[in-house]
C-alpha positions, 0 to 999 in steps of 0.5 A, a space after each residue: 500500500 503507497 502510504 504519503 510521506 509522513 508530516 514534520 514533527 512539531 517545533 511548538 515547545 510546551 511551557 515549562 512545568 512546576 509539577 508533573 502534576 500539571 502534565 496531566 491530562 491535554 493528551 493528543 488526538 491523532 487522526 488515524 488516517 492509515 487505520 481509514 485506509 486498510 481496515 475501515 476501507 470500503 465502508 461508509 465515505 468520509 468516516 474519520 477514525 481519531 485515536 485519543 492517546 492516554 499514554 502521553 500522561 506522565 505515568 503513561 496512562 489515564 489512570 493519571 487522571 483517575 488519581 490525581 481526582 481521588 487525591 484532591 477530592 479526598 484532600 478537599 473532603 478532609 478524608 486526608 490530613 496532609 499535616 499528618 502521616 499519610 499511608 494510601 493502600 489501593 488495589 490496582 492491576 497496574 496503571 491507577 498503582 504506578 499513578 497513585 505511587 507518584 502522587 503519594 511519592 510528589 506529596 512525601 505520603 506512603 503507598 501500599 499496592 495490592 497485585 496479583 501474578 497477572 500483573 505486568 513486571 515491569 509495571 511492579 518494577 515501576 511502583 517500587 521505583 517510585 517508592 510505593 510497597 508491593 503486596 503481591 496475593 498469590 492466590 485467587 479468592 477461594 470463595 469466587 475464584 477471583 483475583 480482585 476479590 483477593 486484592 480487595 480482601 488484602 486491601 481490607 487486611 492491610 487497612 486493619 493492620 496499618 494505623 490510619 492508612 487510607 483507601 480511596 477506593 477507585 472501584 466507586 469513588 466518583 471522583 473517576 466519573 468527574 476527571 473523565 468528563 474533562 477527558 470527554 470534553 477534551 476529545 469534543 474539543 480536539 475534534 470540533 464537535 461530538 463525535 458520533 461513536 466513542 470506544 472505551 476499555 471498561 475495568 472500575 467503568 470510571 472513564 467510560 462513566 465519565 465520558 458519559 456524564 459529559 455527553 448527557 450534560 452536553 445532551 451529545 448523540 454520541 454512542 458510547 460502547 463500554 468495551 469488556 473482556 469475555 470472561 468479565 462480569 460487567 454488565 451481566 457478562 458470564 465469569 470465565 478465566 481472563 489473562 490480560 490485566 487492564 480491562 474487564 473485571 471479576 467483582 461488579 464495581 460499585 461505579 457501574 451501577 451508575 453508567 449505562 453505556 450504548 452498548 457493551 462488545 466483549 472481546 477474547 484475548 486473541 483478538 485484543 493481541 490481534 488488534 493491539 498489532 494491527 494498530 502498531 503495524 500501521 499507525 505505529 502505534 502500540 497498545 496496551 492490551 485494552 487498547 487492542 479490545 478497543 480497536 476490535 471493538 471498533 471493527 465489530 460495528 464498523 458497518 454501522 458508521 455512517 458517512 462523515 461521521 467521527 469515531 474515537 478510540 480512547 487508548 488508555 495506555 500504551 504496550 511497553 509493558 506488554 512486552 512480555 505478554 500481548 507482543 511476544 510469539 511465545 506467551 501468545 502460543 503458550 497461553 492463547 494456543 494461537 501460534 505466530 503463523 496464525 497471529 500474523 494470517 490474522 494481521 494479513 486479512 484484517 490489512 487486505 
């Protein structure tokens, strides 16, 4: 495929930071315009696919967002005193843990993370780096069979045995539901108008909720589809085994019970690997693991853009600790019984 040669990169210098703080959020939004052309191509004219890129947050995920809300609304609320010892301890597959260990390592606070073994190495290596205590359960809850009701027990363990630490609870803080409106009105922003179809990865339901929060208040006809992972229980999905952290979930988060998305795609591991790299091979982008449900998400319903109409994909993080996992031939055959001839026949035909 002929591809235009690429633009120039920006001679625009950001203004200088106080704080990574003030790096949150204002992430860009990249025009997929090699995505239009293979995969999207022959359907609807003018569909233009946008990707909102949550990897260029400071810790590399939108999960920024969600801590820095949590922790100023629990500092606005006096839930914290920041004039006396302060120990966090959170539950977290991953990004919201890196994100609140560098909140509580800026604000000279404790942090105590609770994972399981899906957790990524790289993304433990990363909390530890940043000062925060990792508490690793090893095993799933006896009871569902789950790891994040395991995480959350530990959770409730750890808060009993360390005097006045604190849980600022993502999975129903609403806090979520108020930084991701602001992601919205971003994407609203950056595109011109609402787009018409918004893809977002589900986990606590935090960003998609928000999202929609600012679609109903700006009374948007935007459709919102919460992506899921076969095997989570959102929304009345079927409990089955699931191996890529980052999306879905095995506990119905408190938070979901105010969302109400357009609709619901869950997706099999395969075919998040598949979509993860697709997106690399022809935007250069690479994914997290969610990034890729998203993308075959927004495959699925394809036939239903209409003409001219704007699609978001919301790409919360990006794969460079997937590496070992999503991006490498051996993991995929090992775990997903899909060998590298069968990955890459799969590329092939979503490119024809």
């Amino acid at each position: 495929m002929c591809q235009p040669a690429p633009q120039s990169p920006s001679t625009h210098a950001p203004a200088p930071l106080n704080s990574l703080n003030e790096a949150i959020g204002a992430t860009p939004l990249l025009r997929c315009s090699r995505l239009e052309r293979s995969i999207f191509d022959g359907l609807a004219p003018g569909v233009r696919v946008w990707a909102k890129l949550e990897q260029y947050n400071p810790g590399g995920s939108a999960k920024d967002r969600t801590a820095f809300a949590l922790v100023e609304e629990a500092l606005d609320q006096g839930v914290i005193d920041p004039d006396k010892p302060v120990t966090l301890v959170e539950s977290s597959s991953g990004n919201l843990g890196m994100a609140l260990a560098r909140q509580a390592m800026l604000r000279g606070w404790e942090f105590r993370c609770v994972v399981d073994q899906r957790t990524n190495a790289a993304t433990v290596a990363s909390m530890r780096a940043l000062g925060a205590k990792v508490e690793l359960v090893k095993e799933p809850d006896p009871d569902t069979g789950d790891w994040l009701a395991a995480r959350r027990k530990k959770v409730a363990e750890l808060l009993d045995q360390l005097p006045g630490s604190i849980n600022l609870d993502q999975y129903s803080n609403q806090a979520a539901f108020r930084a991701h409106a602001r992601t919205m009105a971003e994407i609203e922003a950056q595109v011109g108008r609402a787009p018409d179809w918004l893809f977002v990865a589900m986990s606590t339901t935090g960003t998609i909720g928000g999202c929609l929060r600012h679609i109903e208040a700006s009374a948007a006809a935007t459709r919102a589809v919460g992506v899921d992972a076969e095997g989570s229980v959102l929304f009345g999905g079927v409990r089955a085994n699931r191996l890529l952290p980052g999306y879905g979930a095995g506990v119905v988060p408190e938070l979901s019970a105010h969302v109400r998305p357009f609709a619901v795609s869950r997706i099999v591991d395969i075919d998040a690997v598949v979509a993860a790299r697709v997106l690399a091979r022809t935007e250069g982008l690479i994914p997290g693991a969610s990034g890729g449900a998203v993308l075959a998400a927004a495959m699925r319903y394809a036939k239903q853009f209409q003409q001219d109409q704007d699609v978001v994909l919301l790409l919360h993080d990006a794969g460079s600790n997937y590496m070992d996992t999503i991006y490498n031939d051996a993991w995929v055959q090992e775990h997903l019984h899909t060998s590298p001839a069968e990955v890459e026949a799969r590329i092939q035909e979503a490119l024809a």
